[in-house]
N, C-alpha and C positions, 0 to 999 in steps of 0.2 A: 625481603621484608613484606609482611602482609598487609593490606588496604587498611587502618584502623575507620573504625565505622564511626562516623560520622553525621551529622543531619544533612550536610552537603552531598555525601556518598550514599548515603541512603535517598533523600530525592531523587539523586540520579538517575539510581538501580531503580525507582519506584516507577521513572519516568520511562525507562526502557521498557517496562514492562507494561503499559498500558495501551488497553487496544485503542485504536483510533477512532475517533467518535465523527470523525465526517463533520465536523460544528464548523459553524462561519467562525470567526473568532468574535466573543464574550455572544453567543449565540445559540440556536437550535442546532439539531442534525438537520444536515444537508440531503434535501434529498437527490434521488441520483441523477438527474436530471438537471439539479442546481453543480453538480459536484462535475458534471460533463461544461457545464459554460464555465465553468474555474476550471477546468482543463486547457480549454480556450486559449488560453494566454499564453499557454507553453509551445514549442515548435508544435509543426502540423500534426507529423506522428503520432504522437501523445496523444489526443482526440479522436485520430483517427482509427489507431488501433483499440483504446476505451470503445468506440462504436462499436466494433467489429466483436469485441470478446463480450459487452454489455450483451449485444443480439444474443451471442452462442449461448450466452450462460443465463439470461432470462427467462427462461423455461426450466431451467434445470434449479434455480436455486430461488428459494424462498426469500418474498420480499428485502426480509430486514437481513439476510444474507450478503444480499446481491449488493443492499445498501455500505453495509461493514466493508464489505470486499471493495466497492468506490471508493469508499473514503480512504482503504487503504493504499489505494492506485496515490490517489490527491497528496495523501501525507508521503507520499517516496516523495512525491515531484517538488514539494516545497521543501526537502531537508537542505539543497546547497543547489546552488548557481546551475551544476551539472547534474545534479538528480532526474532530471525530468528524461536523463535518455534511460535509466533503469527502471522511470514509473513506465516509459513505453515497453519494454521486455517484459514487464512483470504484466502488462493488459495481452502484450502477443501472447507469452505459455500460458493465461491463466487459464484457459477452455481446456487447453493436455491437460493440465496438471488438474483440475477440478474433477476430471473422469475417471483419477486412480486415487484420490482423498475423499473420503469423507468430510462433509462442512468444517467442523470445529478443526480439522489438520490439516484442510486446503485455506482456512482464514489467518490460522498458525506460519502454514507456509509465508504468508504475505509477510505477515508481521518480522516475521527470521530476515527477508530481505529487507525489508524497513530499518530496520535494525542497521544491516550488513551497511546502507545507504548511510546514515549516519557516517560510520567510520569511514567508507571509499565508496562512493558512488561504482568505480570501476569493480569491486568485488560484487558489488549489487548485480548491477550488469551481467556480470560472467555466471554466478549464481542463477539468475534467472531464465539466463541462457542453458546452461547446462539444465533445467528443470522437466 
């Protein structure tokens, strides 16, 4: 049987599909700098590797870039209890994997594992890994 469409199904699919806005909640975008001390909270990892791939890819990618790309680290790590060890996979490849994409398909990339994070943090993980 196929999904009959729905307002419920259609929010859904709307919500899958939207990029991450970095916002505190009922708020601004975050900037990267606020998006690193919300990292904070999560194991060490998390932050630490955000530091390390922030430095790498600071140079290379245009402000509001670098910003989308944070917030998209932040939004893995709040999906579920165990997300925050796919937000740290996703800050360790993000330097590899930004030198053989183009912006708008290495911020896609992100999004794909965001995604994957919703359904199994552990698919996210491996995903990110494999990248």
């Amino acid at each position: 049987m196929s999904k009959k469409p729905t307002s419920e199904n259609n929010a859904e699919d709307a919500e899958q599909l939207q990029e991450p806005t970095g916002q505190a909640p009922n708020g601004p975008k975050l900037t990267v700098q606020q998006i690193e001390t919300e990292l904070e909270q999560y194991p060490s990892p998390v932050a630490e590797r955000f530091r390390m791939a922030s430095g790498n890819l600071s140079g290379r990618l245009a402000d509001e870039t670098l910003q989308e790309w944070a917030a998209s680290g932040l939004e893995i790590a709040r999906k579920t209890v165990r997300s925050w060890e796919a937000a740290s996979e996703y800050f360790d490849s993000s330097a590899a994997v930004q030198r053989q994409l183009p912006s708008g398909q290495f911020l896609r990339w992100g999004r794909t594992g965001s995604s994957l994070c919703g359904e199994s943090p552990a698919l996210a993980v491996a995903f990110f890994k494999a990248s």
